[in-house]
C-alpha positions as CSV (number, residue, x, y, z in Angstrom):
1,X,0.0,0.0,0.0
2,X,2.6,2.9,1.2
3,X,4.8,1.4,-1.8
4,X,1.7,1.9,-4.5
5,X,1.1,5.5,-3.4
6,X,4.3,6.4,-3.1
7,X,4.9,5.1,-6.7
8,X,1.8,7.1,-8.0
9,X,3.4,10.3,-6.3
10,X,6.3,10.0,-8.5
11,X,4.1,9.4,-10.9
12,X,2.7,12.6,-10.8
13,X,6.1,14.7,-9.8
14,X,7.6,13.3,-13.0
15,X,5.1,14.5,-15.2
16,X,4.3,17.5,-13.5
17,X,8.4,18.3,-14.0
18,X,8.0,17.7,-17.7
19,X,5.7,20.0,-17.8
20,X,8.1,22.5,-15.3
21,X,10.7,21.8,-18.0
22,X,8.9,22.3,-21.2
23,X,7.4,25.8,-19.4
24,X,10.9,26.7,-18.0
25,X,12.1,25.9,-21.8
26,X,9.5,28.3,-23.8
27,X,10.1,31.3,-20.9
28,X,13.9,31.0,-21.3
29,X,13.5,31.3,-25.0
30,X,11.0,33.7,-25.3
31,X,13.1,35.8,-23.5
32,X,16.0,35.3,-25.3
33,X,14.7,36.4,-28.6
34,X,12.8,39.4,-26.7
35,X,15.8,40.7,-25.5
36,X,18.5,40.3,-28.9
37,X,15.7,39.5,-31.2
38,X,13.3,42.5,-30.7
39,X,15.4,44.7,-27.8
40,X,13.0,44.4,-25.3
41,X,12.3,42.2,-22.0
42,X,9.6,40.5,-20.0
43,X,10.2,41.5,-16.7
44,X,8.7,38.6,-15.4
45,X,10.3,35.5,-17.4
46,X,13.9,35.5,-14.7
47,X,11.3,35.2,-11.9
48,X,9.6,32.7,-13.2
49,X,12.6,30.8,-14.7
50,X,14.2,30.9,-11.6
51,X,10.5,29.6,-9.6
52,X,11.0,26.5,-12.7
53,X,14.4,25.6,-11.3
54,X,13.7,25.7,-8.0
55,X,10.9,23.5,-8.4
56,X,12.4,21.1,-10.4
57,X,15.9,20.6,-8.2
58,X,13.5,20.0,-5.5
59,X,11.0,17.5,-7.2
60,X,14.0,16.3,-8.6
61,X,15.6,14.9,-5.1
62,X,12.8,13.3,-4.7
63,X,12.4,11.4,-7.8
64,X,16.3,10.7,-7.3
65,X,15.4,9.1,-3.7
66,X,12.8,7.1,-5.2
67,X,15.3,6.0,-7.9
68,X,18.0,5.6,-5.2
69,X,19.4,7.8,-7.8
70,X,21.7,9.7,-5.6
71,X,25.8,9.1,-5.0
72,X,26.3,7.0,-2.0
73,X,30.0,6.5,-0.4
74,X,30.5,3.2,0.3
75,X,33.3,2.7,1.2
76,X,32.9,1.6,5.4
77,X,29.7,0.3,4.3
78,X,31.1,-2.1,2.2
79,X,33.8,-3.2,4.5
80,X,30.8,-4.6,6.7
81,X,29.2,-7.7,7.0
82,X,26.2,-8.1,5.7
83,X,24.2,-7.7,9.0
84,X,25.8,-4.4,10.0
85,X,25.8,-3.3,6.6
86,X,22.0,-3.2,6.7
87,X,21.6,-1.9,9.8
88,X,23.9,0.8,9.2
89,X,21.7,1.6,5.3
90,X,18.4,1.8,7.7
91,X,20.4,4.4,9.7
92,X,21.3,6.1,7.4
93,X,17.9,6.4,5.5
94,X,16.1,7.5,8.6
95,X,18.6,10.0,9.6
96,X,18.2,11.3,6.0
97,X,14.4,11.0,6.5
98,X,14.9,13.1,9.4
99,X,16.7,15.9,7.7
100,X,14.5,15.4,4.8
101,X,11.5,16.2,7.0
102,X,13.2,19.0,9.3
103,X,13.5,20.9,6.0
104,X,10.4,20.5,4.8
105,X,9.1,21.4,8.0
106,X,11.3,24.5,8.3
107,X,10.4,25.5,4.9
108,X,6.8,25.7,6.1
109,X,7.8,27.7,9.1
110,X,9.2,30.1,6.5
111,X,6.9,30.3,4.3
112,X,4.0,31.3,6.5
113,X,6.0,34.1,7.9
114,X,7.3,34.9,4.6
115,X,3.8,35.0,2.7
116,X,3.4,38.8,2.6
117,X,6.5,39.3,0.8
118,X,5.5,39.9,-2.8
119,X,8.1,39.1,-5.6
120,X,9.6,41.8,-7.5
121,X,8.3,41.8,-10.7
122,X,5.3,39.2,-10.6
123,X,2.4,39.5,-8.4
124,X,3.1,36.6,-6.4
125,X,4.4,35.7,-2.9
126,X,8.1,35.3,-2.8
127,X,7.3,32.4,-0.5
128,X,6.4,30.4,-3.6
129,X,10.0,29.4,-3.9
130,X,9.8,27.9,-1.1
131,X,6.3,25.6,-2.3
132,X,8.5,22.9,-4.0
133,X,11.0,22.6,-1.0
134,X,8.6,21.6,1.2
135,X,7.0,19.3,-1.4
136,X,9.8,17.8,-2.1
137,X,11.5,17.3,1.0
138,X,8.3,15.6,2.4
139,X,8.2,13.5,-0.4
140,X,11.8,12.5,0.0
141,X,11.3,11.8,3.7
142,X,8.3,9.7,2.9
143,X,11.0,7.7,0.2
144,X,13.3,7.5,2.9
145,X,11.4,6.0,5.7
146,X,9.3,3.6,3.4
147,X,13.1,2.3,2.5
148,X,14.2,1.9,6.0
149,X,11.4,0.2,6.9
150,X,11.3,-2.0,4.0
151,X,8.0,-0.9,2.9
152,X,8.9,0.1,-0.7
153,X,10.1,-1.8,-3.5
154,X,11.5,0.8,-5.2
155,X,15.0,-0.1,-7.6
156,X,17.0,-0.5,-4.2
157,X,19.3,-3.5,-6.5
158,X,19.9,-0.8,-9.5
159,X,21.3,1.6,-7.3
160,X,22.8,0.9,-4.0
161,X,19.8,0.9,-1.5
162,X,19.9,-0.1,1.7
163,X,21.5,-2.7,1.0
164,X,24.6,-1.2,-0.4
165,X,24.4,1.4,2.6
């Protein structure tokens, strides 16, 4: 079950950052050829670009944690036998589910107090940037502990999981 809705979650943050992307890509370009191709600018497309790759780096970790995407030193871990080796992956994954969470959590803390602020050139709350942190720092938590728990089946083998840890 926590395995099936996690897997639909990246699901949707996989095509929702194709969609980032292709929206980040048409902003960029448009205001390239506004600026050298008709010497003008639109004063809201480096906000906006900027809002696309924050978003995406952020989604992006957690797609990469779902993927066990991410570079692992393994050096000590590998050194291990096989029991120790696994215990020390779970701790690892829930000290990083831990971090993930106290940023996501801190992010929220930042954005209600930050909500006010108004970006500089878009009407919109500067505390949007902080939307796809918390997003996807939850969701990465969520990856995390469903890993150390053994409740997801995501490619652990492909990349290193727990396992590996």
């Amino acid at each position: 079950m926590v395995d099936t809705v996690l897997g639909a979650i990246d699901r949707m943050i996989r095509a929702f950052l194709v969609a980032v992307v292709g929206a980040m890509v048409v902003v960029v370009f448009s205001q390239v050829v506004a600026r050298y191709g008709l010497n003008s600018s639109l004063g809201w497309a480096d906000e906006i670009s900027r809002l696309a790759f924050v978003t995406m780096v952020f989604l992006g970790i957690a797609v990469a944690v779902r993927a066990r995407a991410h570079i692992g030193i393994t050096l000590v871990a590998d050194a291990l036998p096989a029991l120790p080796r696994a215990a020390l992956g779970r701790a690892v994954m829930l000290g990083c589910a831990a971090l993930s969470a106290l940023v996501s959590y801190e992010a929220v803390m930042i954005t209600l107090e930050q909500w006010d602020e108004r970006m500089i050139s878009v009407e919109l709350s500067a505390a949007w940037f902080l939307v796809p942190v918390i997003g996807g720092m939850a969701v990465s938590a969520a990856n995390f502990l469903a890993t150390a728990l053994g409740l997801s089946q995501a490619p652990a083998d492909q990349h290193g999981g727990v396992e590996r840890l």
